[in-house]
The first five atom37 places (N, CA, C, CB, O) and aatype in JSON, in Angstrom:
{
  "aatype": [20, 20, 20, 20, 20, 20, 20, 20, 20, 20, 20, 20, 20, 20, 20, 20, 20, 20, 20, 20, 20, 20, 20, 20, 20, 20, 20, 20, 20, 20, 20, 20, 20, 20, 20, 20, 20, 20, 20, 20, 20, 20, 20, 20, 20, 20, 20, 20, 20, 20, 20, 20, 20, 20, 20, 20, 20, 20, 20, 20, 20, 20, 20, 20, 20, 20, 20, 20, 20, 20, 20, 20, 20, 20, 20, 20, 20, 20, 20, 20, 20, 20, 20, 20, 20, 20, 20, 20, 20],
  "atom_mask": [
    [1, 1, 1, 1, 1],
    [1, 1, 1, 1, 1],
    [1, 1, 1, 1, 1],
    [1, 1, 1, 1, 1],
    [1, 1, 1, 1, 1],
    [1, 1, 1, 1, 1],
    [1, 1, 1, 1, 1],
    [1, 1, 1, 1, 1],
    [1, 1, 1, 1, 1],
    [1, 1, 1, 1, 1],
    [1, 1, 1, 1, 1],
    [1, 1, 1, 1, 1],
    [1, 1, 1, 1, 1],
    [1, 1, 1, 1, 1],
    [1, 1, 1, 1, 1],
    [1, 1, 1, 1, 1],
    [1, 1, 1, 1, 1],
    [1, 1, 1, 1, 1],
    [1, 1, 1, 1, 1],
    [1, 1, 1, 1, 1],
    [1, 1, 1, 1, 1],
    [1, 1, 1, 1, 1],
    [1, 1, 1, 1, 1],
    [1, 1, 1, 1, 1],
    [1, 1, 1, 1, 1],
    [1, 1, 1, 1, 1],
    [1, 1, 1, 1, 1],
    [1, 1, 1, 1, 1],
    [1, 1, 1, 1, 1],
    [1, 1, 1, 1, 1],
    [1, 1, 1, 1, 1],
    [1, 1, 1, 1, 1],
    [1, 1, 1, 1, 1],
    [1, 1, 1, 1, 1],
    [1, 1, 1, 1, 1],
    [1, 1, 1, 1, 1],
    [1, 1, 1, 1, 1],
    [1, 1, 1, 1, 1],
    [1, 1, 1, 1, 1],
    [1, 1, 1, 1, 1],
    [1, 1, 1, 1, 1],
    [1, 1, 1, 1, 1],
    [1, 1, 1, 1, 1],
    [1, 1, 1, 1, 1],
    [1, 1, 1, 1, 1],
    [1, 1, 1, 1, 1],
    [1, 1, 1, 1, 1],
    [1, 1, 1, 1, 1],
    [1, 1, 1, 1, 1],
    [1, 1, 1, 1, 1],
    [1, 1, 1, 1, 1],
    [1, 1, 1, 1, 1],
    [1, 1, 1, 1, 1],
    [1, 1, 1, 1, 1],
    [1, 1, 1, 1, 1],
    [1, 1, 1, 1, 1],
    [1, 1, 1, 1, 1],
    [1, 1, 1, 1, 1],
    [1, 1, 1, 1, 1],
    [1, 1, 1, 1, 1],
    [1, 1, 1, 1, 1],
    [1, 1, 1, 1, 1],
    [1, 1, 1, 1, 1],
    [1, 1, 1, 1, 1],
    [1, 1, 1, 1, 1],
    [1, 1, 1, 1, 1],
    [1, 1, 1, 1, 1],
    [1, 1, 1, 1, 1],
    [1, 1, 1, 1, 1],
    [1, 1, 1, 1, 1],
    [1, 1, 1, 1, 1],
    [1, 1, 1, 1, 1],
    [1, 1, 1, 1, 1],
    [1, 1, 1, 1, 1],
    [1, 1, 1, 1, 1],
    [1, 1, 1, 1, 1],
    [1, 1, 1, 1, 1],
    [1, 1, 1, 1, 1],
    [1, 1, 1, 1, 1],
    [1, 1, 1, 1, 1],
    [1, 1, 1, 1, 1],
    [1, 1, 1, 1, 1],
    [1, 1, 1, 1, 1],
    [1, 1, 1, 1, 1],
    [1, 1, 1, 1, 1],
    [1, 1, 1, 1, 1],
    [1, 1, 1, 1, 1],
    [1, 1, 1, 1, 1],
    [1, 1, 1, 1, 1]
  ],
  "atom_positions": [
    [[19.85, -11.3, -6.97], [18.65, -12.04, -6.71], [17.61, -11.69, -7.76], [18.12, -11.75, -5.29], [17.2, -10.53, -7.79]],
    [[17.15, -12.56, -8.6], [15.91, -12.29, -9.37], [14.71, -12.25, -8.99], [15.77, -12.97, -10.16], [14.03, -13.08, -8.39]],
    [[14.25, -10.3, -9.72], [12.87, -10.04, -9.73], [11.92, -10.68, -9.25], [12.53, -9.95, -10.65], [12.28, -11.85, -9.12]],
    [[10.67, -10.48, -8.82], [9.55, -11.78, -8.49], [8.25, -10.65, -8.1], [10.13, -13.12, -6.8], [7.86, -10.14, -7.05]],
    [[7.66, -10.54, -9.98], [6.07, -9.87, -9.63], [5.72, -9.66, -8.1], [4.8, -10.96, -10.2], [5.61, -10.73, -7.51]],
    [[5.6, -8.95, -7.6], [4.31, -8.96, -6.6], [3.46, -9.58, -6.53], [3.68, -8.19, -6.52], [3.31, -10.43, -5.66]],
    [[2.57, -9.32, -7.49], [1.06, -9.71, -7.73], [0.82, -10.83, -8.66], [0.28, -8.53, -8.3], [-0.28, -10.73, -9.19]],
    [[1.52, -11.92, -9.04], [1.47, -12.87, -10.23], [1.22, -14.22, -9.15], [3.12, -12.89, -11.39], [2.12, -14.74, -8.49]],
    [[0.07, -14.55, -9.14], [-0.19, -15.57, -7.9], [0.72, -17.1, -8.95], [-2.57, -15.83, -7.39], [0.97, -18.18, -8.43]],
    [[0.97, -16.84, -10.1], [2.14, -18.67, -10.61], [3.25, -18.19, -9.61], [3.14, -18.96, -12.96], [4.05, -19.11, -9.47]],
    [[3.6, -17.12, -8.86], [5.17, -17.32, -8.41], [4.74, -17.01, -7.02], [6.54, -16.21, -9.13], [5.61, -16.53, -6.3]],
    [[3.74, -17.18, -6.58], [2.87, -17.56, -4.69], [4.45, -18.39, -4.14], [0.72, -19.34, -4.69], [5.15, -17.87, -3.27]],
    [[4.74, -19.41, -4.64], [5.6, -20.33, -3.75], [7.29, -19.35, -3.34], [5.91, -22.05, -4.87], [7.86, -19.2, -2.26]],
    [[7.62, -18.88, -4.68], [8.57, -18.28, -4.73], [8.33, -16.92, -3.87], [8.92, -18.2, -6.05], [9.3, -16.63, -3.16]],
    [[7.51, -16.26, -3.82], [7.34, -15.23, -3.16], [7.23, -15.42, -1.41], [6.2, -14.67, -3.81], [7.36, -14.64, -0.48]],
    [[6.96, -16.6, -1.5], [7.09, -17.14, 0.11], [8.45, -17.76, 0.56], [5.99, -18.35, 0.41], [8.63, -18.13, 1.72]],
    [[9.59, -17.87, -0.58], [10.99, -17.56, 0.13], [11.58, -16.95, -0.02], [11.76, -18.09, 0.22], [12.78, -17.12, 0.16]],
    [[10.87, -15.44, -0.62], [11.39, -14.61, -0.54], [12.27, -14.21, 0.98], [10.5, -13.93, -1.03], [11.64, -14.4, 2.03]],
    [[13.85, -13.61, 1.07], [14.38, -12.99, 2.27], [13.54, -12.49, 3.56], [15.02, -11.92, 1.79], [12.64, -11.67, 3.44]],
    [[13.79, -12.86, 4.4], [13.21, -11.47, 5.44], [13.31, -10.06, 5.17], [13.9, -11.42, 6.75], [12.36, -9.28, 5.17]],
    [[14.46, -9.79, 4.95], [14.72, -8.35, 4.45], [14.1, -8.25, 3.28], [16.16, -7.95, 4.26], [14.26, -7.03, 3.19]],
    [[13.4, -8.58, 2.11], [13.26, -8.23, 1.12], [11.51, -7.92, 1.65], [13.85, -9.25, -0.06], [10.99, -6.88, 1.25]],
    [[10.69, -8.87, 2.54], [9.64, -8.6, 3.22], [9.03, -7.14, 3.71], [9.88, -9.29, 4.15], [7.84, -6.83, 3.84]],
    [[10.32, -6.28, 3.96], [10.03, -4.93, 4.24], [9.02, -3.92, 3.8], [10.92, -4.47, 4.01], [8.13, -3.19, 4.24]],
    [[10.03, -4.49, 1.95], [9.23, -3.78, 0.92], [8.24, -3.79, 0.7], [9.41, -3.88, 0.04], [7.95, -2.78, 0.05]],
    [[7.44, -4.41, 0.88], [5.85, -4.56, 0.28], [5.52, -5.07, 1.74], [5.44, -5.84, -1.29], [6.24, -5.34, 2.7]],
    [[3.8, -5.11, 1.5], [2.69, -5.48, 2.32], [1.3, -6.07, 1.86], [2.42, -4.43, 2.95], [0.72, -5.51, 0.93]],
    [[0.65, -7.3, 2.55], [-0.1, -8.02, 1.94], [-1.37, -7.21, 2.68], [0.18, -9.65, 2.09], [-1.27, -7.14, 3.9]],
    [[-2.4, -6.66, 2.14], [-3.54, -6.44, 2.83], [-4.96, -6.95, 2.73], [-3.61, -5.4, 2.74], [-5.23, -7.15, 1.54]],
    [[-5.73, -7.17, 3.34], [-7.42, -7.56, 3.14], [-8.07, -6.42, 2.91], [-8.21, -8.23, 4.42], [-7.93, -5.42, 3.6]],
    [[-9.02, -6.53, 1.65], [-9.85, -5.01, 1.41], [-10.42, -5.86, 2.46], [-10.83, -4.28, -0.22], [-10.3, -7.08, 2.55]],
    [[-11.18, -4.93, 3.42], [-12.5, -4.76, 4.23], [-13.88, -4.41, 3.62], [-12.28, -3.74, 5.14], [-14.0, -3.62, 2.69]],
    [[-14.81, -4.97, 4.16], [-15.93, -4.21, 3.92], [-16.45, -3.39, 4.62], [-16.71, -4.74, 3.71], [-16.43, -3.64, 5.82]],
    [[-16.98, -2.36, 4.25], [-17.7, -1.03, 5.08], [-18.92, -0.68, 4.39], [-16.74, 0.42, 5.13], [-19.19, -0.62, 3.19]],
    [[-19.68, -0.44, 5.58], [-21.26, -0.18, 5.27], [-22.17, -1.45, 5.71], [-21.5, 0.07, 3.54], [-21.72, -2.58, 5.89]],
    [[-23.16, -1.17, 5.81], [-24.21, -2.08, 5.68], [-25.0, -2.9, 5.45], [-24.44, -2.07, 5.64], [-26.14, -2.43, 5.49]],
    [[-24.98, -4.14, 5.17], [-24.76, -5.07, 4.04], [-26.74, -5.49, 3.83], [-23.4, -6.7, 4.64], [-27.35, -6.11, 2.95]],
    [[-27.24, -4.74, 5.24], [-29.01, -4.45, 4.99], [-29.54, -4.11, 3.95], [-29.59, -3.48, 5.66], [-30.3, -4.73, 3.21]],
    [[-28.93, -2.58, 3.87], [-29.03, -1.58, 3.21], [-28.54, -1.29, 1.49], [-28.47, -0.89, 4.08], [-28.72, -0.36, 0.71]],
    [[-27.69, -2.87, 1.42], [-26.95, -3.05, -0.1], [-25.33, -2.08, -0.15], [-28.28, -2.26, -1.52], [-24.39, -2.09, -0.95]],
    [[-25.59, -1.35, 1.05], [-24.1, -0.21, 1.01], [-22.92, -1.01, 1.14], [-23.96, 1.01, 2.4], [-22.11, -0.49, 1.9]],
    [[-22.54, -2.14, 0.63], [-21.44, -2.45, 1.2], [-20.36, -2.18, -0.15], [-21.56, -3.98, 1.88], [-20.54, -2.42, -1.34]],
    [[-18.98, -1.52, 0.66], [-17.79, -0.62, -0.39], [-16.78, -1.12, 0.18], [-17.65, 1.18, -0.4], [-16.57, -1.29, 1.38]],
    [[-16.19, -1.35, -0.66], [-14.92, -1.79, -0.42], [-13.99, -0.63, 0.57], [-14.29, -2.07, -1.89], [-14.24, 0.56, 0.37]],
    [[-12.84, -1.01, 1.7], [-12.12, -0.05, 2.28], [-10.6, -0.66, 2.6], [-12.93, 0.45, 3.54], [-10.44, -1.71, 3.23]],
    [[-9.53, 0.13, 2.1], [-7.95, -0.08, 2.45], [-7.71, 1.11, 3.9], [-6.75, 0.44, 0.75], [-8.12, 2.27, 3.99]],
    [[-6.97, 0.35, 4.81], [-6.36, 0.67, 6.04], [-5.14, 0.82, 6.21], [-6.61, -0.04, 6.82], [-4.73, -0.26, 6.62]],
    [[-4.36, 1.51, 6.14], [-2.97, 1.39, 6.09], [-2.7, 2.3, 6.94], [-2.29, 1.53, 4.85], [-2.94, 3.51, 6.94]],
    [[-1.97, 1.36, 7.95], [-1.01, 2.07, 8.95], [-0.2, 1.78, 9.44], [-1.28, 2.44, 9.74], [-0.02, 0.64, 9.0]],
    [[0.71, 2.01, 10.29], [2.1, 1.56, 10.86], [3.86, 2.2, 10.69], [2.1, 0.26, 10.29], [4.19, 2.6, 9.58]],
    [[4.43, 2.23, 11.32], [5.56, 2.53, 11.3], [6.29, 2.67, 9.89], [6.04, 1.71, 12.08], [7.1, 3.57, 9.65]],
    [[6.0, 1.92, 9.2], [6.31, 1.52, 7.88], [5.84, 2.84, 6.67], [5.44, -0.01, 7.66], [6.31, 3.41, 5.69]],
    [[4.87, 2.83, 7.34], [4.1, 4.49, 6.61], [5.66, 5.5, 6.4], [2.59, 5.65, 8.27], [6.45, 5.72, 5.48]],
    [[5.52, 5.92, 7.79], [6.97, 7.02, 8.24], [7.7, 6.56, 7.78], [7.57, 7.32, 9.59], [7.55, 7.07, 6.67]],
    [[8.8, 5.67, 7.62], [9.85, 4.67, 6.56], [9.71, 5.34, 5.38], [9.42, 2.92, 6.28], [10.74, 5.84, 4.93]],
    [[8.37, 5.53, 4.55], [8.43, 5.08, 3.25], [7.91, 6.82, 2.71], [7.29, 3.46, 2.88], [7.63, 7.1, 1.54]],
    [[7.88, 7.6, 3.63], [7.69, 9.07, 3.02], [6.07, 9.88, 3.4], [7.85, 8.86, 1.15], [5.53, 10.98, 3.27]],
    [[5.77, 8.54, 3.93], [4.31, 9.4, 4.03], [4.2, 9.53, 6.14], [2.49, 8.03, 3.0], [4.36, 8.67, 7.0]],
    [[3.88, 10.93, 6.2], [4.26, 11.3, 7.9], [2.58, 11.61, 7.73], [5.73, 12.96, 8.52], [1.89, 11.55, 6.72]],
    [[2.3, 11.91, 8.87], [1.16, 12.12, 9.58], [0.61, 13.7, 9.23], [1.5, 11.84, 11.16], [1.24, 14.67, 9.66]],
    [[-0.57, 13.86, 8.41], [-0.75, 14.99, 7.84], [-0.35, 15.08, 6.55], [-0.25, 15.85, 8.49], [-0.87, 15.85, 5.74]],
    [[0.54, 14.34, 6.31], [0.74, 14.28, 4.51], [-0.41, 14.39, 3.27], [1.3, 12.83, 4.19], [-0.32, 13.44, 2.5]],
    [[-1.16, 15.07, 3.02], [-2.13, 14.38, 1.75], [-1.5, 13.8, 0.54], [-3.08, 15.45, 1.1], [-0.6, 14.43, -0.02]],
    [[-1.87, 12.71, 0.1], [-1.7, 11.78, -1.1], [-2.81, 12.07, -2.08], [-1.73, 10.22, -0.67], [-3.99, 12.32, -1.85]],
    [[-2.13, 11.97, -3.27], [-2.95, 11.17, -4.45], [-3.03, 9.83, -4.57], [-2.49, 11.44, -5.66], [-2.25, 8.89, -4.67]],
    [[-4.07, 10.0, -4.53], [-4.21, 7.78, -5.12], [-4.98, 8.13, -6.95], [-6.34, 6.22, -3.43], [-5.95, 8.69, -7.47]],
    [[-3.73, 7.35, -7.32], [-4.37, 7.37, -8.7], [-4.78, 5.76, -9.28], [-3.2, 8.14, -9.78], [-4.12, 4.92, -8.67]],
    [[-5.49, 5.3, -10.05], [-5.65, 4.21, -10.39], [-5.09, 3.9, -11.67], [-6.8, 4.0, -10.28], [-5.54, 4.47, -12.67]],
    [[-3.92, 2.84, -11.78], [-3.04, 3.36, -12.66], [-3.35, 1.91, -13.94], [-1.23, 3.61, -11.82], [-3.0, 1.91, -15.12]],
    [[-4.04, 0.92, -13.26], [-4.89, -0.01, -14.35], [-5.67, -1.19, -13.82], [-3.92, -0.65, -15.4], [-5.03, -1.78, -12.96]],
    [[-6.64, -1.61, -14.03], [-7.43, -2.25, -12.97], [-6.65, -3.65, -11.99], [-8.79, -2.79, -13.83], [-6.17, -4.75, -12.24]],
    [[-6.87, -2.86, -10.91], [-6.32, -3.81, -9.42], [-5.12, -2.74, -9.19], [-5.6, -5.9, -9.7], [-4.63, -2.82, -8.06]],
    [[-4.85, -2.26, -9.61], [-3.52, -1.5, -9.25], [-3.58, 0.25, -8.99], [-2.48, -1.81, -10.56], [-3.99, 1.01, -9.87]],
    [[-3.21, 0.65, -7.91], [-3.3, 1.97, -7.21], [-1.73, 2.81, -7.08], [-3.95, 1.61, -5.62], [-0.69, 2.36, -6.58]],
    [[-1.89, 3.76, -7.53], [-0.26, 4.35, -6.85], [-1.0, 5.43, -5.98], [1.19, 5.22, -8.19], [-2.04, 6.03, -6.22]],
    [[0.08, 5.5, -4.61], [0.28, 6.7, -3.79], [1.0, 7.67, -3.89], [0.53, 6.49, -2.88], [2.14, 7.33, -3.59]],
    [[0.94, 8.91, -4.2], [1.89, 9.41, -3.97], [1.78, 10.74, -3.04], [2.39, 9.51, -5.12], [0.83, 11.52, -3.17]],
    [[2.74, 10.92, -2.17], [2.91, 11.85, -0.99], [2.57, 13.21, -1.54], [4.43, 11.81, -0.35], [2.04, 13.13, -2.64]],
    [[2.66, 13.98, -1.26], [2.57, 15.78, -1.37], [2.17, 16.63, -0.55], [1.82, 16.28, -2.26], [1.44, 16.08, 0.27]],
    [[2.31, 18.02, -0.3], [1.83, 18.44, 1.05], [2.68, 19.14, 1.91], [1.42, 17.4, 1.76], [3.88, 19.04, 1.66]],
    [[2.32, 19.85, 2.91], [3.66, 20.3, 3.97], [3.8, 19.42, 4.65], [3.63, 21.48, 4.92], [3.84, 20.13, 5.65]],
    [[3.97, 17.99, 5.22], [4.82, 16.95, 6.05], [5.59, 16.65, 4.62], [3.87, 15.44, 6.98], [6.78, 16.48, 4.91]],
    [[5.44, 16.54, 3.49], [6.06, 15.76, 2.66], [7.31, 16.91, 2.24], [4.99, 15.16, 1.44], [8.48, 16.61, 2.46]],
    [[7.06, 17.85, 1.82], [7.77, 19.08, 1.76], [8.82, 19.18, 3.0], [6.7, 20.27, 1.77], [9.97, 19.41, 2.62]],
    [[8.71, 19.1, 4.01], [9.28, 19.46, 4.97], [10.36, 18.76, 5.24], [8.58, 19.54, 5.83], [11.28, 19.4, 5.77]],
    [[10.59, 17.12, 4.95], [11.48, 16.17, 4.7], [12.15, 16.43, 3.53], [10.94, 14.97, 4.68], [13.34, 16.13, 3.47]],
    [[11.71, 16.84, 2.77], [12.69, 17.44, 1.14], [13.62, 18.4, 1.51], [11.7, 18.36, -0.21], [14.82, 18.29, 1.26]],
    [[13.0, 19.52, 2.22], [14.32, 20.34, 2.79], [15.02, 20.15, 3.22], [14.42, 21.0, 3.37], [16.0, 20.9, 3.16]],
    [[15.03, 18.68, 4.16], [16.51, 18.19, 5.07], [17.25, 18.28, 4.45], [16.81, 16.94, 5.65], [18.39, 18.0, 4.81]]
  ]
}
């Protein structure tokens, strides 16, 4: 099955037949806003949670790095004693 960007909105159509199973992999999210929009505080905020978390390496108590790896784009990566503790299995 051929590749298909994530993030390249020319292949939107194709990415919408994408498999069910291939759906797993990724997740579409809404930044939120947080803060006060009186006050001018308003910041952008990502929420991520769900079952899917545990799946993919990151357990409850894990600390991550989020690095910003070029504009619009973020990597996570796990580290920590929950993350450690699955390496030993």
């Amino acid at each position: 099955m051929e590749q298909i960007p994530l993030f390249n909105p020319e292949n939107q159509k194709q990415q919408r037949e994408v498999n069910k199973a291939d759906l797993k992999t990724f997740r579409t999210l809404k930044i939120e806003e947080d803060g006060d929009p009186r006050d001018g505080g308003i910041k952008p905020k990502i929420r991520l949670r769900g079952n899917w978390l545990d799946r993919a390496g990151f357990k409850p108590g894990t600390r991550v790095n989020v690095t910003c790896i070029a504009y619009g784009i973020i990597k996570l990566h796990a580290f920590g004693q929950a993350s450690m503790e699955k390496e030993a299995v």
